[in-house]
C-alpha positions, 0 to 999 in steps of 0.5 A, a space after each residue: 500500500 502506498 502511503 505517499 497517495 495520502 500527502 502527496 500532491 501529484 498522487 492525489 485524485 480529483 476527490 483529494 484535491 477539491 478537499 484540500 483545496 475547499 479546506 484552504 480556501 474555507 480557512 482563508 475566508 474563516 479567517 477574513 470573516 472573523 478578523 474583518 468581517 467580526 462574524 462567522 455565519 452559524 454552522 460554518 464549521 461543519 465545512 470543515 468536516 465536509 472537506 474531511 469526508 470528501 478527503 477520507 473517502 478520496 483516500 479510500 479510493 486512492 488507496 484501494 481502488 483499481 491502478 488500472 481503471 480510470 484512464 480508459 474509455 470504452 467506445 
């Protein structure tokens, strides 16, 4: 099992990487909110656990899903 498809940027699939990117950006607009903004909508934090999910079941096809499919297409 390859651990690298965990951290990795260029081992990461689409689902990973909208998860890490939705995390980013989430904390980058958390923090306007709280500094400039003086107010963070109700429930904001749930997005946290949002772009967990996605990671987690990301990582659970990234690790355990089939090297050979994805990259083919059938006509």
């Amino acid at each position: 099992m390859d651990f690298t498809k965990l951290y990795r940027p260029s081992a990461l699939n689409s689902y990973q990487f909208i998860a890490v990117t939705g995390l980013i950006m989430s904390g980058a607009a958390h923090l306007i909110l709280h500094y400039f903004v003086h107010r963070v909508p109700e429930g904001y934090t749930w997005l946290y656990a949002c772009w967990a999910g996605l990671y987690v079941v990301g990582s659970l096809l990234n690790l355990f899903g089939k090297p050979s499919e994805g990259h083919h297409h059938h006509h």
